[in-house]
C-alpha positions in Angstrom: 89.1 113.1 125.9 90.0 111.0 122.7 88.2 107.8 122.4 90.0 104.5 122.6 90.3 102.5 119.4 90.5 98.7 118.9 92.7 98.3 116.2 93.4 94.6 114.4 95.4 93.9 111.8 94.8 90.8 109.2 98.1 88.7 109.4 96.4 86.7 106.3 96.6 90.0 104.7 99.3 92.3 105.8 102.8 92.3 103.3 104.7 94.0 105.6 105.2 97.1 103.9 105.1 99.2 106.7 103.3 102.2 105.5 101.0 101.9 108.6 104.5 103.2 110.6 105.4 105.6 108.1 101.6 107.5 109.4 101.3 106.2 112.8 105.0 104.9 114.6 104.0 105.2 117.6 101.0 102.7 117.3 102.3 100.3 114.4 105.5 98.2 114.1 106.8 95.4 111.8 107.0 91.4 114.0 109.9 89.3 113.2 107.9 88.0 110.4 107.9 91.2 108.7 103.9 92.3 109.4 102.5 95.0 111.1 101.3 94.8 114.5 99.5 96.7 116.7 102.1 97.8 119.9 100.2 100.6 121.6 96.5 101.5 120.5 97.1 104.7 122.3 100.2 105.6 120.4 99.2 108.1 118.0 96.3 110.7 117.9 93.0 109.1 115.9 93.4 111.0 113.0 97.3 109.4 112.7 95.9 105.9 112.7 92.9 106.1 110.1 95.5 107.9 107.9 97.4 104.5 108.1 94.6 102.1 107.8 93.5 103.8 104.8 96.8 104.1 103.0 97.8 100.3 104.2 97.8 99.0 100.4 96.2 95.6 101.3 93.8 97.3 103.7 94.9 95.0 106.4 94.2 97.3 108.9 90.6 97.6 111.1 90.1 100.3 113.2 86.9 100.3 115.5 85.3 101.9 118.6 86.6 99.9 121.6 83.4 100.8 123.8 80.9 101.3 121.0 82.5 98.7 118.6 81.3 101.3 115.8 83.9 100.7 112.5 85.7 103.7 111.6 87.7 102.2 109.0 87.0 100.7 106.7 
């Protein structure tokens, strides 16, 4: 079973370029002010998401355990 991920994303950060959707759509999307948020943890497969936090260009993007709270990224 894959573990659940708790996955924040810096507002004060993010420019909205949305790579994070171009690696992960299912779990990212741009707001109506043009940022990324998070719209469904479970969206994508693990691998999917820490591809997009690590290619966000701002690195707006946390990813952590959400039972162990152990940072995967970054």
């Amino acid at each position: 079973m894959p573990r659940k991920l708790k996955i924040t994303v810096d507002t004060n950060v993010c420019v909205g370029n949305a790579t994070c959707e171009i690696f992960a759509a299912n779990t990212f999307a741009l707001n109506e002010d043009r940022q990324s948020m998070v719209v469904n943890p479970d969206g994508d497969p693990e691998e999917k998401v820490l591809e997009a936090a690590e290619n966000c260009p701002v690195s707006a993007i946390t990813v952590a355990d959400a039972e162990t709270g152990e940072t995967l990224f970054p």
